[in-house]
N, C-alpha and C positions, 0 to 999 in steps of 0.2 A: 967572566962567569955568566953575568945575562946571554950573552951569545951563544955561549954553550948550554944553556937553558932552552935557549930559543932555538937550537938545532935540534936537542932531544925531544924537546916536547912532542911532536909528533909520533917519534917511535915511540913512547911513554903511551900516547895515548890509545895509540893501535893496538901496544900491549893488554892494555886494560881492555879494550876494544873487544879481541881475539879470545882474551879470557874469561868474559862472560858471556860471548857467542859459543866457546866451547863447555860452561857450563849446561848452558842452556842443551844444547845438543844431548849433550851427556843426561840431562834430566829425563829429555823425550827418548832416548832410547830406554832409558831402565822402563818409561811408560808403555813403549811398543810392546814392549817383552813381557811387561806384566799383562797386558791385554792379550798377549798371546798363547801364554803359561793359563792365562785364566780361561782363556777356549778350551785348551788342553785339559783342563780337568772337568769340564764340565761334561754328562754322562749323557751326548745327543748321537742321535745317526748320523754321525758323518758321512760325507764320500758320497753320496748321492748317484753327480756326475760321472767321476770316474767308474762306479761300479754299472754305471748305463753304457756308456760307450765302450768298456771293456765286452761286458754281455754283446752288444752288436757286433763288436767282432769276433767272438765268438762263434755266433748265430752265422754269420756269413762264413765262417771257415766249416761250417755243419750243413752250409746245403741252403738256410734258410736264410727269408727275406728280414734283414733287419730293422726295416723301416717300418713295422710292424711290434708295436709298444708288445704283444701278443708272445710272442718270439724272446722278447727278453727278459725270461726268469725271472718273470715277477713285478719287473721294471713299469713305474709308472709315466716315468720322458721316457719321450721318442728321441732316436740319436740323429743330431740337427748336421751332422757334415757330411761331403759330398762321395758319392760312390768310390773313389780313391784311395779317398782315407782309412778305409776298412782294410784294407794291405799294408799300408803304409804305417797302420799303430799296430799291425799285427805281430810284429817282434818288441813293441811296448808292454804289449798286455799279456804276451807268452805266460804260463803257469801261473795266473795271478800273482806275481811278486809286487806289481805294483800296486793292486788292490790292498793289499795285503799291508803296503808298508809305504804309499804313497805318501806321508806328512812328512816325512823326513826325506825323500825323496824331492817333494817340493820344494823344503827349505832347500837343500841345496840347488834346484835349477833356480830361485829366487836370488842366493849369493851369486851365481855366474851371470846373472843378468846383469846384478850390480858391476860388477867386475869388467863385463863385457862394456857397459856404458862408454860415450868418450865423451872428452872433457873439452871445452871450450875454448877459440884460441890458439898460440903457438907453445904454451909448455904443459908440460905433463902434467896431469893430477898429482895432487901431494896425497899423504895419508891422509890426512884431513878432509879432503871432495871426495876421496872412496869412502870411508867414513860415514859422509852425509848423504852419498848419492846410493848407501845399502839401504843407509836408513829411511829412506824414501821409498827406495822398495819394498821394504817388509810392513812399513807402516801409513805410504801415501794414502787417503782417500781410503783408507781400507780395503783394500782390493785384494790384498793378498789374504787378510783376515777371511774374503769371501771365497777365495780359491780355497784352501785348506778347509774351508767351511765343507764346499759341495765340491772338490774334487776336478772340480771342473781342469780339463784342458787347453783354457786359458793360460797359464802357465807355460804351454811349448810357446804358444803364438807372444809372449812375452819374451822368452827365450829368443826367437828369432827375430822380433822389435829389436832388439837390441843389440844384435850382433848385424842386421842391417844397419841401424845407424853407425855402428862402429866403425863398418867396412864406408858405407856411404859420406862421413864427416872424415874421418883418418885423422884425429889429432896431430899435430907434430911434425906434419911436413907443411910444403907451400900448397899452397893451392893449384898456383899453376902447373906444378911437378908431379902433382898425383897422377898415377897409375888409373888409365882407363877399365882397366881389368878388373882393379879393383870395385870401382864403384859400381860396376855391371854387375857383380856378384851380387855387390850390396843390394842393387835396385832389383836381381832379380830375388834377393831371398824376402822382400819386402812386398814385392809380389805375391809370391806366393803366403807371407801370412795375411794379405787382406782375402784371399782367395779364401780362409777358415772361417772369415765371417764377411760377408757379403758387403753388409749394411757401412761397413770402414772405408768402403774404394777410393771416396771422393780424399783421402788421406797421400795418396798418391801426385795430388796435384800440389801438394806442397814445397815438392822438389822444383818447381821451378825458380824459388829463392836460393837453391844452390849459384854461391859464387865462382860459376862456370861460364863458357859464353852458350847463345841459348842453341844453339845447334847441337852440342851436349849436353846439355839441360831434357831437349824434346826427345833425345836418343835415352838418357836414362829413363824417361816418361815411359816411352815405347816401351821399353824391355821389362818395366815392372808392370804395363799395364796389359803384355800378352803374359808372362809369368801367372798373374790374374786369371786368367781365359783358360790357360794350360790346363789348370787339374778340371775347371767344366767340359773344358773342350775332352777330355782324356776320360773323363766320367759318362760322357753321353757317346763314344765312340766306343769303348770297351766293356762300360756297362749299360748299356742302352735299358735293360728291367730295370736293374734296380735305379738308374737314371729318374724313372718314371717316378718309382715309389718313393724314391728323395722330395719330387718334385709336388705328391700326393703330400707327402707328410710335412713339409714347410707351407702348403699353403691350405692343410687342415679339412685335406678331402679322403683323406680317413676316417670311420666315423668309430666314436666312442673311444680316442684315444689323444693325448696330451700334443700342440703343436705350436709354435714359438705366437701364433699370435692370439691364444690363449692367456697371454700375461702380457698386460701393460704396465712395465718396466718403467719408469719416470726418466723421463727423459725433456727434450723440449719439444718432442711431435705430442708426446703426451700432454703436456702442459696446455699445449694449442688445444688440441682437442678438450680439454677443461675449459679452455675460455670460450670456445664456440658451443659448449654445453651451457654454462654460463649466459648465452645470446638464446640460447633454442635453436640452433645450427650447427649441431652435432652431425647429425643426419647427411649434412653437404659438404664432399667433399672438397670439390673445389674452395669452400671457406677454410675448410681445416688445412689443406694445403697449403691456402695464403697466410694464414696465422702461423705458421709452422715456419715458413720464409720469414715472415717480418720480426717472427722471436728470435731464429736464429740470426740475422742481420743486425738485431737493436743490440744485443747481447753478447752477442760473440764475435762473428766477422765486421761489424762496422766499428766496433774498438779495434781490432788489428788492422783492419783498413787506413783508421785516422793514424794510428799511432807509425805505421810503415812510411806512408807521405811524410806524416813529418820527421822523423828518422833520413830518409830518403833526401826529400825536399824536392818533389819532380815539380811543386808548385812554383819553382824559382828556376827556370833551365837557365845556363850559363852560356848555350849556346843552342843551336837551329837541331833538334832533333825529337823524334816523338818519345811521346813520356813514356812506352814500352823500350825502347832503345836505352834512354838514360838509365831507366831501370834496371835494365840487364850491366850497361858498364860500372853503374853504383854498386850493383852486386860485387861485380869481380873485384871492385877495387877497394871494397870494404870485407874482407871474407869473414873476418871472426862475426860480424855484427851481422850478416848473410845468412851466416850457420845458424845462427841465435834467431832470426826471423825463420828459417825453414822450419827447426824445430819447435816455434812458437805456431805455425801455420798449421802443423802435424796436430797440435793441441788443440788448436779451436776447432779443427776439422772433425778429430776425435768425437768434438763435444756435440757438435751439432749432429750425430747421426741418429736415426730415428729410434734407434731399438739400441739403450744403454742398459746393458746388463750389473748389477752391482758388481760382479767381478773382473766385469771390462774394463772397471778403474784401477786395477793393475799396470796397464799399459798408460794411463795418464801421467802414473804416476812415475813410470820411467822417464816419459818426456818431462816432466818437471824436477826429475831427479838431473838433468843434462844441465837442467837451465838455471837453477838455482847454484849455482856454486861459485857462479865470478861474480853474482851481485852486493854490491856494499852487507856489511854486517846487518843495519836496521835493516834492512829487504830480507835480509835471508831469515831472520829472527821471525819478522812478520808472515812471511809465506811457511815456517817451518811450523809457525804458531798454528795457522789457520789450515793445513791440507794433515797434520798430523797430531800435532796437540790436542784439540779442541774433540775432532771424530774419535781419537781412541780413548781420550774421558769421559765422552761421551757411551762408546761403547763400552765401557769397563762400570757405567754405572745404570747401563739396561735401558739407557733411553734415545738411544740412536740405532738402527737397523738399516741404515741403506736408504737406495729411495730418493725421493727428492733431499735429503740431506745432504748425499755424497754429492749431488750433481750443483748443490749451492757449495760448497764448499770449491770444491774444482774450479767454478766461475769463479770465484772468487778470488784464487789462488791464480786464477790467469790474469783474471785485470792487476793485480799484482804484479807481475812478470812483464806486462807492456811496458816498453819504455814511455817517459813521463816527458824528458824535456824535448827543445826544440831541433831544427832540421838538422844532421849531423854531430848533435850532442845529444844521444839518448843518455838524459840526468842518473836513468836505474843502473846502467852501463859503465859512466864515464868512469869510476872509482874501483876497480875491481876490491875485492875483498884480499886483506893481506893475508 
């Protein structure tokens, strides 16, 4: 009987384990939804966003320039996307339907995102990781509470996040058997959503922890990083005017009217700029520049840096080769823990871009929707606690808005997510969650 004690105990305790990681769960989503129900009722302007960039297409199917706040029925933003996009959401915004009835329209491209995610590894998601990985997107960092706020079309570019990484990672087969075809779609539709916002491109360079060898590594590179160039290149060749006046109103040489660098967003270029205002060296760029590197470096890339070496271990080679080589073969021959660094690369790269919009943490929170689901029970509790619990009790009791909030919480939730132990045993890793 002790030996059969001593064999159960383990399931026994995973059971108990599993059962109050699925209470917990179960808590924060009735919280997502009550924070969400309670936007729903409260009596504000919503849709902001959407009802600006709808107006600009409009304005452009009428003859006029929509880069011109002047032109959009009243609108006080200027519409921040490139001369392309004005045809390309012009069968979005047809009859105002979506003006119209846009919050339920969101929630559901919010559930296909979930859906679209993929899962870590060689076996499928259970209902349980789809589960946790919705609930990450209706509730991560609040990002989608902010979408639904203003309307924004944040939302498609999340949409297509995510059906890139689906196409780009392919759960469920080998690594080395995946379809090129496939991932080139992936890499080109990831392309094109950095292309909707500028400031995300350096996001691109995370695929090179794809566990591929690096010849297709540098070819996915390529093909997302001209898919990028595509709709400018396509913008300034077929719309050469309004090219101009895109180019006028992003960098605020329209006068008397709204332009993206009229709002310092909290981000870590902001921050910098706080601490060289702090010095009396606001004024130079070159300081705020450097401060801007050395935040993003202390904070973000030099934790994924340390935590990759030692995961990796290029500090111990086994044999005569440069630490970029052993790099690439550790990649190919470790691909679950590969995938799991690309898309931890995709998050800190996220983080570090100059201009974080509050509802650009949507898209964070799909990459941590990816990553949280194979880590032991206490990690997942912990990161679930902190990117979702904490911000929507917060928001539900009026004293959190965005801000440098969301973007501590986000770090936060990343140095979480770094693996912890030593070179070939990432500790956060080694235990998957049952």
């Amino acid at each position: 009987m002790s030996g059969a004690a001593r064999w159960l105990a383990p399931a026994v305790s995973a059971g108990r384990r599993n059962a109050w990681l699925a209470c917990l769960i179960s808590l924060t989503a009735l919280l997502v939804l009550g924070n969400l129900a309670n936007d729903a009722s409260l009596e504000l302007d919503y849709g902001w966003d959407v009802r600006v960039n709808c107006a600009a297409v409009e304005a452009h199917a009428e003859g006029l320039d929509p880069y011109f706040v002047k032109n959009l029925k009243g609108a006080k933003f200027s519409y921040p996307y490139l001369p392309v996009t004005l045809d390309a959401f012009r069968p979005v915004c047809a009859g105002g339907f979506l003006v119209a009835h846009y919050k339920p329209i969101y929630l559901a491209l919010a559930l296909i995102s979930a859906l679209l995610l993929p899962g870590l590894g060689k076996n499928r998601r259970g209902l349980g990781d789809v589960a946790l990985q919705g609930l990450f997107a209706f509730g991560g960092f609040l990002g989608f509470e902010w979408i639904l706020a203003t309307g924004n079309f944040a939302i498609l570019s999340g949409l297509l996040t995510a059906a890139s990484l689906a196409l780009l990672l392919h759960p469920g087969q080998s690594w080395r058997g995946m379809g090129l075809a496939t991932q080139l779609a992936g890499a080109a539709v990831l392309g094109l959503v950095t292309s909707f916002k500028l400031v995300f491109f350096p996001v691109l360079a995370a695929l090179y922890f794809l566990p591929q060898p690096r010849g297709r590594k540098l070819v996915l590179i390529a093909v997302t990083a001209g898919m990028f160039v595509l709709p400018i290149l396509v913008s300034l060749v077929v719309y050469p005017d309004l090219f101009k006046s895109w180019l006028s109103a992003i960098s605020g040489q329209i006068p008397g009217q709204h332009w993206p660098g009229n709002e310092l967003n909290p981000s870590l270029f902001v921050l910098a700029l706080m601490l060289a205002e702090g010095i009396g060296l606001a004024g130079s760029r070159p300081v705020v520049v450097a401060l801007y590197g050395l935040t993003a470096i202390a904070l973000v890339l030099a934790p994924l840096a340390i935590a990759v070496w030692r995961t990796v271990g290029v500090g111990r080679p086994a044999r005569k080769a440069s630490p970029l080589q052993m790099l690439d073969d550790w990649l190919v021959d470790h691909p679950d823990v590969a995938t799991r660094i690309t898309v931890l690369g995709m998050y800190a790269l996220y983080l570090c871009a100059p201009r974080l919009k509050e509802y650009a943490f949507f898209d964070v929170a799909l990459y941590a929707a990816i990553l949280v689901v194979d880590l032991p029970a206490v990690l997942v509790a912990a990161v679930l606690t902190v990117a979702i619990t904490i911000p929507n009790l917060a928001s539900l009791s009026g004293v959190f808005s965005g801000g440098f909030g969301q973007l501590t919480i986000a770090l936060v939730c990343f140095w979480l997510l770094l693996p912890l132990g030593p070179s070939g045993e990432p500790a956060s890793w080694r235990e998957p969650r049952t």
